[in-house]
KOLDREN-169995 format. One line per field, with one value per residue: x, z, y of N, C-alpha, C in turn; residue in three letters; residue number from 1. Coordinates in steps of 0.02 Angstrom, whole numbers, plus 50000, padded with zeros to 5 digits. Example, Ala and Ser with C-alpha at 12.3 -4.5 7.8 and 13.67 -1.06 7.14 Angstrom:
! residues 2
neast: c(50660;50642)
nup: c(50390;50354)
nnorth: c(49716;49888)
caeast: c(50615;50684)
caup: c(50390;50357)
canorth: c(49775;49947)
ceast: c(50660;50645)
cup: c(50390;50394)
cnorth: c(49835;50002)
resn: c(ALA;SER)
resi: c(1;2)
This chain:
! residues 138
neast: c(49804;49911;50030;50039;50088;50200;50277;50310;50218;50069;50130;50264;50252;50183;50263;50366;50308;50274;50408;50450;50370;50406;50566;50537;50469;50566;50671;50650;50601;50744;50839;50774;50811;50960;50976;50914;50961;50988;50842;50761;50807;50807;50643;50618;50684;50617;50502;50525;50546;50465;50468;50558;50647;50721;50854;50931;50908;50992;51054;50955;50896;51002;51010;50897;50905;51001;50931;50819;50877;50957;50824;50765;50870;50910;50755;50736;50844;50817;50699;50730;50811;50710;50629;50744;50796;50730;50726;50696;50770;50856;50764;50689;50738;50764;50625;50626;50688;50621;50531;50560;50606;50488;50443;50544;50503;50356;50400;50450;50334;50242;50311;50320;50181;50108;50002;49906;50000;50084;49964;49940;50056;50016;49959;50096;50159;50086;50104;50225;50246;50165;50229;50354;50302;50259;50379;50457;50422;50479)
nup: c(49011;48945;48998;49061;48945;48911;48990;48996;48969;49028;49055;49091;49214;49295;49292;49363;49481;49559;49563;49649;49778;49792;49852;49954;50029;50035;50070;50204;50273;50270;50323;50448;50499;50508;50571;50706;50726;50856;50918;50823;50798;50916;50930;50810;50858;50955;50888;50796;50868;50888;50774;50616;50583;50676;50744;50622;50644;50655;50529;50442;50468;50421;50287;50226;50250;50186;50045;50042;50050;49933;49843;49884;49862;49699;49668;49704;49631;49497;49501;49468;49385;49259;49285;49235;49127;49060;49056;49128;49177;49288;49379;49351;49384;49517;49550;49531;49639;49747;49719;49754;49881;49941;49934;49995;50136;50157;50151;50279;50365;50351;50371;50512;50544;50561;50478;50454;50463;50339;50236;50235;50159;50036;49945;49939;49867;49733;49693;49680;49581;49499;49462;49391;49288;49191;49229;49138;49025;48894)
nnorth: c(55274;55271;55331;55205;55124;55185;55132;55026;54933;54831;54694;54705;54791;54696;54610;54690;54718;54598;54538;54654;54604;54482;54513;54575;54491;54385;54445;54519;54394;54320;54405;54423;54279;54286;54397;54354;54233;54148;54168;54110;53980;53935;53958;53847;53736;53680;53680;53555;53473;53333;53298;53187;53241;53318;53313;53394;53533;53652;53656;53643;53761;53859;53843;53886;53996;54039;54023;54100;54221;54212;54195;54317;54433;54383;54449;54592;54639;54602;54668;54785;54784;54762;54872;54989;54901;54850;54706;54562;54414;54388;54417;54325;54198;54254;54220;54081;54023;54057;53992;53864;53884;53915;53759;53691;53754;53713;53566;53559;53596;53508;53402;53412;53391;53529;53572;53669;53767;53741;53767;53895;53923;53882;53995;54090;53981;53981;54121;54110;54021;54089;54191;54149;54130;54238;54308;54238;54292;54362)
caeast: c(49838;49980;50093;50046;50121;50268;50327;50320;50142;50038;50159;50316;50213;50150;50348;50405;50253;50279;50473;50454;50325;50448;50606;50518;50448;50621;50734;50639;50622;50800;50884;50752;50839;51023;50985;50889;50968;50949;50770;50741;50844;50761;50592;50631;50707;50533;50444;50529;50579;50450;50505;50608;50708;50755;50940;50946;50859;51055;51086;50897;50903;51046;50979;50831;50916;51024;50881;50772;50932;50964;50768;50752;50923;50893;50708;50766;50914;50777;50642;50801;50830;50644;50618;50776;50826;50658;50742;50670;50818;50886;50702;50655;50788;50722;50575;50652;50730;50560;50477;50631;50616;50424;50423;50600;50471;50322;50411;50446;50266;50222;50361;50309;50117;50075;49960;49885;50055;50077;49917;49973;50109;50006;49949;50134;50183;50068;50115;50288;50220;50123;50291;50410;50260;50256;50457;50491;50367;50515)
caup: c(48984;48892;49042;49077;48894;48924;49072;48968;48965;49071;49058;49141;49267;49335;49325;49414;49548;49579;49584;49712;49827;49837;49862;50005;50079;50061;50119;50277;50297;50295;50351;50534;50523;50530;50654;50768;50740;50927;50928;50783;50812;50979;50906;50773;50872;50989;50822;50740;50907;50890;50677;50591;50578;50756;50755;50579;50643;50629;50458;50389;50471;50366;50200;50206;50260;50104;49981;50059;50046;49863;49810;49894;49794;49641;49652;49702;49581;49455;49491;49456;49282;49237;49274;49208;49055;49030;49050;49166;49153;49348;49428;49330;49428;49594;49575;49519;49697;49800;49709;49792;49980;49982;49931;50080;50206;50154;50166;50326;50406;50341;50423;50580;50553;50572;50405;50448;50427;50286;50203;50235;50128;49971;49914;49920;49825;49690;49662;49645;49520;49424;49442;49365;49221;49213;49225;49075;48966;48880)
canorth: c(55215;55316;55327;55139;55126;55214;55107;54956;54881;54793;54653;54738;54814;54640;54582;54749;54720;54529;54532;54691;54579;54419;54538;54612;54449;54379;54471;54513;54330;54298;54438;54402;54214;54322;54433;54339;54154;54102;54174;54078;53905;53889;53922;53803;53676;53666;53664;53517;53404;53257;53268;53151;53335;53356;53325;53431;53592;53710;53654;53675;53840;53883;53798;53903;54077;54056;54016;54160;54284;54232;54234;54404;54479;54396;54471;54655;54661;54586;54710;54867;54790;54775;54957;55002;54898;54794;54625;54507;54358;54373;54410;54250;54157;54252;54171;53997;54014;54086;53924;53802;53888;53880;53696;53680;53776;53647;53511;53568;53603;53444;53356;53417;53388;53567;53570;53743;53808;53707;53790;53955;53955;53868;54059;54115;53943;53988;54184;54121;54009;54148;54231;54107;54116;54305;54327;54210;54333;54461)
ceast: c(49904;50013;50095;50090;50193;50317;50344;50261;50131;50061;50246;50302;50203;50224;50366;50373;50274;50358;50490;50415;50405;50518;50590;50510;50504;50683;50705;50640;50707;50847;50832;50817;50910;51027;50957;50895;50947;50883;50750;50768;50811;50681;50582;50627;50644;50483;50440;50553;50532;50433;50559;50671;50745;50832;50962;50922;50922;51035;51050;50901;50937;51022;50960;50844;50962;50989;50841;50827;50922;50900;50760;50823;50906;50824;50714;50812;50864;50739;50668;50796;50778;50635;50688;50819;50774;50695;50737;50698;50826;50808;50678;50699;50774;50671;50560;50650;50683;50528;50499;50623;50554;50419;50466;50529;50399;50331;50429;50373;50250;50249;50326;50233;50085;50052;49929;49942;50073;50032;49927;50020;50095;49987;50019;50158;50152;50076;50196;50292;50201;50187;50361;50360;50282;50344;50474;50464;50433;50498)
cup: c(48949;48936;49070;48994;48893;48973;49046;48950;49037;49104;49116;49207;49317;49353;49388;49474;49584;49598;49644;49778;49845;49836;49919;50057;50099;50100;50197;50302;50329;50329;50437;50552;50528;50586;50695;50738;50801;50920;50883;50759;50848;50965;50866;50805;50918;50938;50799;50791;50906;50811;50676;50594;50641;50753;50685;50569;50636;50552;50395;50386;50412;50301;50174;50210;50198;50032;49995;50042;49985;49831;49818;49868;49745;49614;49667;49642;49512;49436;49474;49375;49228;49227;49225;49123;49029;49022;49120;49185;49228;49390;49428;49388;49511;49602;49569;49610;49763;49780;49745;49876;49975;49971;50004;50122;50189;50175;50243;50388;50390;50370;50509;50598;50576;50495;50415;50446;50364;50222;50189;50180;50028;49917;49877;49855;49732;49632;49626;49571;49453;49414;49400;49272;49181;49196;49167;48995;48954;48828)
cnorth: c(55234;55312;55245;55114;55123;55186;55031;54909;54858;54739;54675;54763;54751;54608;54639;54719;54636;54509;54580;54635;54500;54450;54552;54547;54397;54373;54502;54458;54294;54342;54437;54338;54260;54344;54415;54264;54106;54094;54119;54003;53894;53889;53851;53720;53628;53644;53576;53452;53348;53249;53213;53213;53361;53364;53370;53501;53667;53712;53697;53774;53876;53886;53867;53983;54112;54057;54080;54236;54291;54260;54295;54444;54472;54445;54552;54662;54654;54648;54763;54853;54771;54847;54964;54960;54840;54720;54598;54406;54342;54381;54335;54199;54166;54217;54087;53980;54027;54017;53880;53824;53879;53803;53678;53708;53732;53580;53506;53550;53530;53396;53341;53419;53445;53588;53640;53786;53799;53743;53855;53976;53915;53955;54089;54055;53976;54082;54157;54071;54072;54183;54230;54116;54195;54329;54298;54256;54391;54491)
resn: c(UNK;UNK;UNK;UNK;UNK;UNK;UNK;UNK;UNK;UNK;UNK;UNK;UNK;UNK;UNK;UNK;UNK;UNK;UNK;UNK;UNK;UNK;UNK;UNK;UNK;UNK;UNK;UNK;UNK;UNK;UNK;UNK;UNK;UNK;UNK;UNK;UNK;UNK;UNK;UNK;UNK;UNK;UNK;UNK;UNK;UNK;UNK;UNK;UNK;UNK;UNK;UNK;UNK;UNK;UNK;UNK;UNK;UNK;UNK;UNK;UNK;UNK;UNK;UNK;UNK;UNK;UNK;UNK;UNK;UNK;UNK;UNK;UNK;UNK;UNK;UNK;UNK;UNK;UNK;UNK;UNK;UNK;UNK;UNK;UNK;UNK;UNK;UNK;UNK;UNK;UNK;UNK;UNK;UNK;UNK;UNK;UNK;UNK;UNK;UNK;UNK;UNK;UNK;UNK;UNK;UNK;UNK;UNK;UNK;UNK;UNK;UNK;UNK;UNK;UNK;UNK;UNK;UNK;UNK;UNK;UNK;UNK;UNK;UNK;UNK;UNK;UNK;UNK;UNK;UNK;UNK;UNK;UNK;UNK;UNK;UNK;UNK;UNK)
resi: c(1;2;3;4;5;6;7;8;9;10;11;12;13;14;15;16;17;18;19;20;21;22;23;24;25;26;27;28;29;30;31;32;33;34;35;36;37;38;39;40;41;42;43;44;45;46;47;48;49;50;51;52;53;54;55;56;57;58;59;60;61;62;63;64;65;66;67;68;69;70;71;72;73;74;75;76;77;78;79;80;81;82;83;84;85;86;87;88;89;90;91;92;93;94;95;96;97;98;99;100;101;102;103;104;105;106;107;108;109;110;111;112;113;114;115;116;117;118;119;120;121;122;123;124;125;126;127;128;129;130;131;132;133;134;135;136;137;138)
């Protein structure tokens, strides 16, 4: 427990760990929608054509590749100045911004009446919850 001490507590640890997990799930998320836009427009656009969303399936794209970019920086750049200067101010904001794209990618599945996708993404909704809880703790 002495080197768990030394790192900051129990409490820093769970920021470090939770701001590393939605940095990671992030920025692979959005940096796929970059490099594989087609792949992932024309899935999309198959996904969301008998939605109210059909003619807005570019834009969302976009929306959602800039909210997934920022959550996954702010939550990397976050999880650097946890370890390194114990303040948890910009992770908190990553996970403001991971709470705002899973509700955008909900409102999505739901749009398009696929509810087992929908369900899928209540687990992540709720870490980024515990994480917005968790990040405000300095």
């Amino acid at each position: 427990m002495q080197n768990l001490c030394m790192l900051g507590g129990p409490a820093t640890l769970l920021q470090t760990l939770v701001s590393a997990f939605l940095a990671i799930l992030f920025l692979q998320s959005g940096i796929d929608k970059i490099v594989d836009r087609r792949g992932n427009l024309e899935w999309l656009k198959g996904h969301f054509a008998k939605s109210p969303l059909a003619g807005v399936v570019p834009a969302m794209v976009t929306a959602i590749t800039v909210l997934e970019i920022a959550a996954g920086a702010l939550s990397a750049v976050g999880c650097i100045l946890i370890i390194f200067a114990r303040d948890s101010t910009v992770a908190f904001y990553g996970g403001v911004i991971s709470a705002i794209a899973i509700i955008a990618l909900f409102f999505g599945q739901r749009m398009t009446r696929d509810y087992a996708g929908a369900a899928v993404l209540v687990p992540y909704f709720l870490l980024a919850l515990a994480a917005i809880y968790l990040l405000a703790q300095h």
